[in-house]
C-alpha positions in Angstrom: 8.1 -34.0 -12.6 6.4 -36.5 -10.2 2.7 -37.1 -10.1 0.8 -36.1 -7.6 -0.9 -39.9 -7.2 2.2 -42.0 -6.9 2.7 -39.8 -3.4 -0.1 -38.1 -2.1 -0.7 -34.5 -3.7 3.1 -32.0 -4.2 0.7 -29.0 -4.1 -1.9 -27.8 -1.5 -5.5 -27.1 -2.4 -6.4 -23.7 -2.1 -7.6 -22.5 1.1 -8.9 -19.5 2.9 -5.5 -17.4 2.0 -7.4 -14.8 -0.6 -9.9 -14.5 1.8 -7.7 -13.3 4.8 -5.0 -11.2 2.0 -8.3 -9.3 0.8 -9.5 -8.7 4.4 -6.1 -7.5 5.9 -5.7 -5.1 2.6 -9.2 -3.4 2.3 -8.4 -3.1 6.8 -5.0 -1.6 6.4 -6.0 0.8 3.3 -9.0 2.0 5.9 -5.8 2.5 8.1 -3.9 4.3 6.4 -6.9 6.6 5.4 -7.9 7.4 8.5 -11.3 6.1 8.3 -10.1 3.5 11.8 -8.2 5.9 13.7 -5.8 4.9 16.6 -7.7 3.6 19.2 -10.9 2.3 17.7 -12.0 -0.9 17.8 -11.8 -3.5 15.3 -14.8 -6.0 16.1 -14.4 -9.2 13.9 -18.3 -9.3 13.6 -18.6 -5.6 12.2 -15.7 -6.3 9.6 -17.4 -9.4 8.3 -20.5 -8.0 7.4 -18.8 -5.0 6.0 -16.2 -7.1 4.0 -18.8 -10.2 3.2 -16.7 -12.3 4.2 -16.5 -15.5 6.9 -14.9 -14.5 10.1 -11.8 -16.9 10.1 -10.5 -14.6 7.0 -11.1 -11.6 9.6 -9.3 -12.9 12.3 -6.8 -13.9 10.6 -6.4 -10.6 8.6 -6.2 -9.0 12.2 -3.4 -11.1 13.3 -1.6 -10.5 10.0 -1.8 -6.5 10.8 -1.0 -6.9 14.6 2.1 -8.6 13.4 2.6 -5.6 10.8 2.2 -3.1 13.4 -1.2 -1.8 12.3 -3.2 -3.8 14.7 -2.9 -4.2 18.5 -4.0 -7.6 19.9 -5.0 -7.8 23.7 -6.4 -10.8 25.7 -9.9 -10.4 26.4 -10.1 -7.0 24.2 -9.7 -7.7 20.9 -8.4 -5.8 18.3 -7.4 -2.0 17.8 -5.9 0.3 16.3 -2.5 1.1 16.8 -1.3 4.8 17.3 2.4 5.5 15.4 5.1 5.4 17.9 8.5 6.3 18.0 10.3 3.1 17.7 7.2 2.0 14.5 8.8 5.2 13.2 12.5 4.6 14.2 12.3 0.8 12.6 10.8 1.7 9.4 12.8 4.1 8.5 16.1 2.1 9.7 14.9 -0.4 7.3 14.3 1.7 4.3 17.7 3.6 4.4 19.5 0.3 4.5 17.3 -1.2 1.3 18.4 2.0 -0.3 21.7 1.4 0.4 22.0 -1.5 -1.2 19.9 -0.2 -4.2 22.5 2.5 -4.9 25.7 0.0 -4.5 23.7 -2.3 -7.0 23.1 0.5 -8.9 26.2 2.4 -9.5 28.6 -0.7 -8.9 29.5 -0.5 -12.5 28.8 2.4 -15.3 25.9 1.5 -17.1 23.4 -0.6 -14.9 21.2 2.1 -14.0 19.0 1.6 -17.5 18.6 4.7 -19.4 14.5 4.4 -19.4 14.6 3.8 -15.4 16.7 7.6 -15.2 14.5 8.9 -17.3 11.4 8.0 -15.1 13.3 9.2 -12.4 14.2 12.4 -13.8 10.7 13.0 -14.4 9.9 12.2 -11.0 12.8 14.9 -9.7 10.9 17.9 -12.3 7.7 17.3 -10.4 9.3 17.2 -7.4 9.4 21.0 -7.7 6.8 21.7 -9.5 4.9 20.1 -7.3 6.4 21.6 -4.3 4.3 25.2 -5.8 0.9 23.7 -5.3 -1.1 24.4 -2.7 -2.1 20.5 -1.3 0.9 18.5 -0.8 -1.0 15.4 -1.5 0.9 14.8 -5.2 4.3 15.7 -3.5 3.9 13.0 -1.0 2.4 10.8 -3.2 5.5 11.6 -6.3 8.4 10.9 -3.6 7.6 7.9 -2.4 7.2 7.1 -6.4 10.5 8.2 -6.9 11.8 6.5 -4.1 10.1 3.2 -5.4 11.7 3.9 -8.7 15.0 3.8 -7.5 14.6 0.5 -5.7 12.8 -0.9 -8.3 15.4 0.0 -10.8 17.8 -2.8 -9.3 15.6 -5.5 -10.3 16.4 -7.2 -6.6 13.4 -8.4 -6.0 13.7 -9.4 -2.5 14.9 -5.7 -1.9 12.3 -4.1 -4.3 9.3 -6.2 -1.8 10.7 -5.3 1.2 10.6 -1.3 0.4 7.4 -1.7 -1.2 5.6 -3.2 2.0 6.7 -0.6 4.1 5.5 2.2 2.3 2.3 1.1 3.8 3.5 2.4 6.9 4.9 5.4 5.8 1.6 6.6 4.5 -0.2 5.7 7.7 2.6 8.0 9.9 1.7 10.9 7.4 -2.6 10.2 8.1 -2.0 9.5 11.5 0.6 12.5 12.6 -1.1 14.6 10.2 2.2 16.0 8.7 2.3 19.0 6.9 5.7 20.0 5.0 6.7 23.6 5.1 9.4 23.5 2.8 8.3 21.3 -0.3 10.7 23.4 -2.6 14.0 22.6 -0.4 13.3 19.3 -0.1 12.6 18.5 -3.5 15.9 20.5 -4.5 17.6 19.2 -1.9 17.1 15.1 -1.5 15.4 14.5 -4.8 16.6 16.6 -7.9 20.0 16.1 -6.0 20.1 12.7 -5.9 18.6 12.3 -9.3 21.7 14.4 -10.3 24.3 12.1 -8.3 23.1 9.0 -9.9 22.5 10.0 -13.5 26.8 11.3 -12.9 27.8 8.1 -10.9 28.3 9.5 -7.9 27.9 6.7 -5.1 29.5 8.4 -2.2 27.2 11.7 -3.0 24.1 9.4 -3.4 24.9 7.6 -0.3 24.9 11.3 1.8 21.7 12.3 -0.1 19.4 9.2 0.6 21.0 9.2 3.9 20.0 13.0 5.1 16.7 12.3 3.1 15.8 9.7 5.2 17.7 10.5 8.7 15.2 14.4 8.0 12.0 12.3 8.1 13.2 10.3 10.6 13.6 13.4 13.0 11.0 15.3 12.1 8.4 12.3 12.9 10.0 11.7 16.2 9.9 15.8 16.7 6.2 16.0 16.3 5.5 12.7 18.0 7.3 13.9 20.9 5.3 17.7 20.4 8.7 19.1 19.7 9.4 22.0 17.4 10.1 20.4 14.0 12.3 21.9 11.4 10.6 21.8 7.9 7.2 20.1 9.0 4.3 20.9 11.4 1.2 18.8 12.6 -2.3 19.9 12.0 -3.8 18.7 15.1 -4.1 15.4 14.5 -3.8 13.4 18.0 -1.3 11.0 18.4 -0.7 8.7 21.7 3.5 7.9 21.5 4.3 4.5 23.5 7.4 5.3 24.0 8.9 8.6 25.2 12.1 9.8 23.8 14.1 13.0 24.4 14.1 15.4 21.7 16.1 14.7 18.6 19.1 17.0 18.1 20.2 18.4 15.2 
């Protein structure tokens, strides 16, 4: 390896990059929350005193979530909020049912590279799916499928794939806070997209697998759009929660 002296240094010193990653995560969690709701403003001075940080971390962390799609940027404003949209919604979920294909090729290319502890945590995942689905907050069914979900990418060991998923999950939580989504049939839809497609890749069955994770996700897709759009939504209702769609869209059909 060469020394740093003969050349000037190979690595960088350490600048204000922790600063601005600890500022854009403490933001975004209070995003996803709900403590900033869409529309508020996000004034560099306030979040410096309440992170205790300088404000170049701050603005930085803003620019960071603007290009995330938490934040909206405008000349001479500053820094908001963002409200979910339709095509936030339409992206993100584009995204994550193409990783997941390519988690369940990895996965069941050959018999035997789905690990035997990895189906175990997700059959655990897939028994409190419903029992979960009998409570009466949905707060640990939400929070156990997009576990199980996780589990399945993270089973492939594709790391590139496995960060990817992860990241957007952040957004996935923020549609739930900010559409304020209630599910009205927890028990179909955990027998239906997750003990299902535990039971299609614990037997091998790609093409079944493929279906599954396909309707799972192609479901949430609609029933986001239908409530953005104030349209009747099968299997999911809104409890009042106002949300400001940027781009209109006819209603999806079934």
């Amino acid at each position: 390896m060469r020394r740093a002296n003969e050349a000037g240094a190979i690595l960088a010193p350490m600048t204000q990059m922790e600063s601005t990653q600890f500022a854009a995560e403490q933001i975004r969690n209070a995003i996803i929350a709900g403590h900033f709701k869409p529309g508020d403003r996000l004034v560099e001075q306030q979040l410096t005193d309440m992170l205790n940080v300088s404000r170049h971390p701050v603005r930085e962390a803003l620019r960071l979530l603007a290009r995330e799609g938490f934040v909206e940027l405008k000349r001479n404003k500053g820094a908001s909020v963002r409200a979910v949209d339709a095509d936030s919604v339409t992206e993100v979920y584009n995204i994550r049912m193409a990783l997941g294909k390519i988690a369940l090729d990895h996965l069941l290319a050959e018999p035997g590279r789905l690990a035997s502890v990895d189906l175990k945590r997700l059959e655990k995942l897939a028994e409190n799916a419903v029992k979960f689905a009998k409570l009466d907050s949905q707060a640990e069914t939400v929070r156990n499928d997009l576990e199980f979900q996780q589990a399945i990418i993270d089973a492939t060991g594709l790391q590139r794939t496995i960060r990817y998923f992860s990241e957007l999950t952040a957004d996935v939580r923020r549609f739930n806070h900010q559409l304020g989504v209630v599910y009205t049939d927890r028990k179909g839809d955990a027998e239906k997209y997750v003990v299902k497609l535990f039971e299609s890749l614990r037997d091998g069955k790609l093409a079944t697998a493929h279906d599954i994770w396909h309707a799972k996700f192609a479901k949430a897709l609609e029933r986001y759009l239908s409530l953005i759009a104030d349209h009747e939504s099968d299997g999911a209702s809104r409890n009042g929660v106002g949300v400001q769609p940027a781009t209109k869209r006819p209603p999806v059909r079934k």
